[in-house]
C-alpha positions as CSV (number, residue, x, y, z in Angstrom):
1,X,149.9,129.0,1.4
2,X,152.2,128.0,-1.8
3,X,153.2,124.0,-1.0
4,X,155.1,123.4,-3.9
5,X,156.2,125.2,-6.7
6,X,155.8,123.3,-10.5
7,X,159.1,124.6,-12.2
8,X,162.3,125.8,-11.3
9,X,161.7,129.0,-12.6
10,X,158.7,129.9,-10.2
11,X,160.5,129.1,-7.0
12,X,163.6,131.2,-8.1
13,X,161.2,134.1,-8.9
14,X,159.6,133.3,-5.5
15,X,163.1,133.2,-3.4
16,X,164.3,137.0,-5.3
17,X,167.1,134.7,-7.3
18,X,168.3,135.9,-10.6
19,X,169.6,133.3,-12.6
20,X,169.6,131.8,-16.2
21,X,166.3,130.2,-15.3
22,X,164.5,133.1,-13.7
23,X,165.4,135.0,-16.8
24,X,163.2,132.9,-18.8
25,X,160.7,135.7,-17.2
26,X,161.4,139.1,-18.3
27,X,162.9,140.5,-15.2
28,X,160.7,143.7,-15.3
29,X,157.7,141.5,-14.6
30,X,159.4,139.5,-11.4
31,X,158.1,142.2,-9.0
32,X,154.7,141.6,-10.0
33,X,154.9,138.0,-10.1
34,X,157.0,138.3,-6.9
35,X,153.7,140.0,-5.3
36,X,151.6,137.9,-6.8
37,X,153.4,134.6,-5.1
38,X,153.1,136.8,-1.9
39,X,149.6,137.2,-2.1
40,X,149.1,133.3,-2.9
41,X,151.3,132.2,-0.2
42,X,149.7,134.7,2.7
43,X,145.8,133.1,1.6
44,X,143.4,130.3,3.1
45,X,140.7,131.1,1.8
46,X,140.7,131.2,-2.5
47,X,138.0,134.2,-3.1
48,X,140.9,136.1,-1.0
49,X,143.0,136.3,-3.4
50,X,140.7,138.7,-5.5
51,X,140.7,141.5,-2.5
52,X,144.6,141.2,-1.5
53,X,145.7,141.1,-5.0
54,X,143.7,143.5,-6.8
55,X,143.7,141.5,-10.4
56,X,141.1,139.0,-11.9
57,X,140.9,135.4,-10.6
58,X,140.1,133.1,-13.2
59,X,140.0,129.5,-13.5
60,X,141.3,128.2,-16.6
61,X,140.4,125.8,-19.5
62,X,141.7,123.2,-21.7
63,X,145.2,121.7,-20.6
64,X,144.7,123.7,-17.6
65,X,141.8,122.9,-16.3
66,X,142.3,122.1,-13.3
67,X,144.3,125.2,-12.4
68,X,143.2,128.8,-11.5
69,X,145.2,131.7,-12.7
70,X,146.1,135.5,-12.1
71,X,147.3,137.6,-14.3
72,X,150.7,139.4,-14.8
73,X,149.7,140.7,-18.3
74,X,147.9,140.1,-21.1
75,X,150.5,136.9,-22.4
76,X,151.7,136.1,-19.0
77,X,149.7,134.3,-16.2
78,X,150.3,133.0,-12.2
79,X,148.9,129.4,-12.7
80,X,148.4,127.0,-9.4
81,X,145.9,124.0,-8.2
82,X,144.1,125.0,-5.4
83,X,143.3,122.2,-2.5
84,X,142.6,122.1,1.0
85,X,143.4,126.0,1.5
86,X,146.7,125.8,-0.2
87,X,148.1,126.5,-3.8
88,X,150.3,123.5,-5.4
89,X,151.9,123.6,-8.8
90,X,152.5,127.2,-8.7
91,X,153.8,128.4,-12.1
92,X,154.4,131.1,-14.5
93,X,152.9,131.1,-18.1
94,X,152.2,132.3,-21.3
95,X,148.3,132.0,-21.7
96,X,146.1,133.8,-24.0
């Protein structure tokens, strides 16, 4: 379950609205992300994700340590915190 969503950007990409902000995604990639957030939101259980989603799971390093991400492609990434069965901080990135 998605609690919270860290930017602007994410939730409009989330709720299907095209606006300046959401375009800060390339709009040919919202689908993915779209399912992606789907995927996140329908989960309780984090090694879940993996199965439903079909794309690598990884938790990431550095300034994001604390967050796990999926990827959309090679330069853009589905970050969120995961805690007590739900994803907070959900986000869309460019992370290499």
């Amino acid at each position: 379950m998605i609690t919270n969503f860290k930017t602007l950007k994410a939730q409009e990409v989330f709720n299907g609205v095209i606006s300046a902000t959401s375009k800060k995604l390339p709009l040919d990639l919202h689908p993915d992300i779209q399912c992606i957030f789907d995927c996140i939101n329908a989960i309780r259980k984090l090694d879940t994700l993996q199965k439903i989603s079909g794309r690598c799971l990884e938790r990431l390093y550095g300034e994001f340590a604390s967050f796990f991400g999926v990827r959309v492609t090679s330069k853009w990434c589905v970050i969120f915190k995961w805690e007590h069965g739900a994803a907070s901080d959900v986000d869309v990135i460019s992370y290499r």
